[in-house]
C-alpha positions in Angstrom: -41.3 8.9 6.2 -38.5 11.7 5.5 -36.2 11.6 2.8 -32.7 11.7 4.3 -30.7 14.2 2.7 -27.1 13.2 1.3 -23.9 15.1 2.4 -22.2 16.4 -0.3 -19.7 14.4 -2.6 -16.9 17.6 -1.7 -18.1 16.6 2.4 -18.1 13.1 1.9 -14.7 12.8 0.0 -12.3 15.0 2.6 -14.0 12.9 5.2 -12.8 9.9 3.9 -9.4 11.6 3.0 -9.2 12.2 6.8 -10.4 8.7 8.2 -7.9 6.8 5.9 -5.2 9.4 6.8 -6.0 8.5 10.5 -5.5 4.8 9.8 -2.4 4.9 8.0 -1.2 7.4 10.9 -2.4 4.7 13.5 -1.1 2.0 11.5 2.5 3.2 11.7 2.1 3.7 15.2 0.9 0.4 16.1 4.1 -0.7 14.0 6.6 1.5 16.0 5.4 1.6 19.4 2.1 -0.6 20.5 2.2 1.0 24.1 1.7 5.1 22.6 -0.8 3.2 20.0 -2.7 1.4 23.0 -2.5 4.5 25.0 -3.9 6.8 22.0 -6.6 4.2 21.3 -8.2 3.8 24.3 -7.7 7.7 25.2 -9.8 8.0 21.5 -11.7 5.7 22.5 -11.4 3.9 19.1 -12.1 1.0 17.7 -9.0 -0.4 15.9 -9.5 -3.7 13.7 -6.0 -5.0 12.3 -6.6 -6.6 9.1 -5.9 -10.5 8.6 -3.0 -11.1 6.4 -4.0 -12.8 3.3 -2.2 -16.0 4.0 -4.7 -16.1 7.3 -7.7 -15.6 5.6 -9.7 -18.3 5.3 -10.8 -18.5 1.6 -9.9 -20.5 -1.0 -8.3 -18.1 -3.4 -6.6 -16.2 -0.6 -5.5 -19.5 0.6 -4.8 -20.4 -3.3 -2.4 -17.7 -4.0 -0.6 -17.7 -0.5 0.4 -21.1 -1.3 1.3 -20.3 -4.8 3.7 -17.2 -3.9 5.0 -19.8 -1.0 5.8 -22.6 -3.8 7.5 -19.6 -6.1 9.4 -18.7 -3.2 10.6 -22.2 -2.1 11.4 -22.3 -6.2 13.1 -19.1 -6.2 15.4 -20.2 -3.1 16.4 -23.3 -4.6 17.0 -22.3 -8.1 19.4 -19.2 -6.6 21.4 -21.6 -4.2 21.9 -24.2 -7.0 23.2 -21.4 -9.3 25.4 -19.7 -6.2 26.8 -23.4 -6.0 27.7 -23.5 -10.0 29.3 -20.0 -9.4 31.1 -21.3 -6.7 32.0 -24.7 -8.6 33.1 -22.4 -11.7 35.0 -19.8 -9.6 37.3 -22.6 -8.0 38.0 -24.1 -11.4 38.7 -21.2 -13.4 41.3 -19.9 -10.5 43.3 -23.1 -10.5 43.5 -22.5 -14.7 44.3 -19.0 -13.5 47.0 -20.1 -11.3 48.2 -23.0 -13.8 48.5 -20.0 -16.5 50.1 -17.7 -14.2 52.6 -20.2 -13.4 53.0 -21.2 -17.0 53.5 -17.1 -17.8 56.2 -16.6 -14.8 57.9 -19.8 -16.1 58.0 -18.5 -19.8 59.2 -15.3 -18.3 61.9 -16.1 -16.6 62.8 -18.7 -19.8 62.8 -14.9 -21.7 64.9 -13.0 -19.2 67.4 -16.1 -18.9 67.1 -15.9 -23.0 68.1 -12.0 -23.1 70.6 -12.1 -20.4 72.4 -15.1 -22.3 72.4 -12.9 -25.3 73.3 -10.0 -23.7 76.2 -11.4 -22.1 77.3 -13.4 -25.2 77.1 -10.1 -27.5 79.1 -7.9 -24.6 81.5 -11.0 -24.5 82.4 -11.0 -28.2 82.4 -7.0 -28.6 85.4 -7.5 -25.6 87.1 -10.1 -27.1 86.8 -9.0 -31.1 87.8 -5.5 -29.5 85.2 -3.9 -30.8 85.1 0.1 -28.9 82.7 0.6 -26.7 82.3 4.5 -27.9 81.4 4.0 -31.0 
């Protein structure tokens, strides 16, 4: 029997380059338009395996961590709406203080300008009638 000789590691290693290059290229193919990638594969007459999610894969710690990233996920959702449902609790709250204060501001405004325009009116009133002049 004859030794079979090895290829070399350079050889070997831009083969594989290629061949992986040739699956991603397929892959995004396949994912774009399955009619070109049909058409290319049976014109290369290639043999194109897709790959089983993990979820689909039938053992038990593929099947284990599918269901554990599907029970963080279910988690994940209800943990966000319950917080978005807070928010929205806090939001309506703190804009009927908002508007309460805001009401409560205009009120004391107007309480201010009534205030200075009393004053006003009152000191222009007694500078007329004590005859004080208006020039200086």
């Amino acid at each position: 029997m004859g030794l079979r000789k090895q290829k070399p590691t350079w050889l070997t290693h831009r083969i594989w380059l290629i061949i992986n290059f040739r699956r991603k290229c397929l892959r995004l193919l396949r994912e774009r338009d399955s009619d070109a990638f049909e058409r290319v594969i049976k014109e290369l007459k290639i043999a194109y395996h897709v790959q089983k999610q993990p979820e689909h894969v039938k053992t038990r710690k593929a099947w284990a961590e599918a269901q554990l990233r599907a029970r963080v996920e279910q988690e994940k959702e209800r943990r966000l709406e319950e917080l978005h449902q807070r928010f929205l609790t806090e939001k309506k709250e703190r804009s009927e203080e908002m508007e309460k204060r805001r009401q409560m501001l205009k009120k004391e405004q107007q309480e201010v300008c009534q205030s200075v325009h009393a004053n006003l009116l009152s000191d222009v009133y007694f500078k007329i009638h004590e005859g004080v002049d208006w020039a200086g």
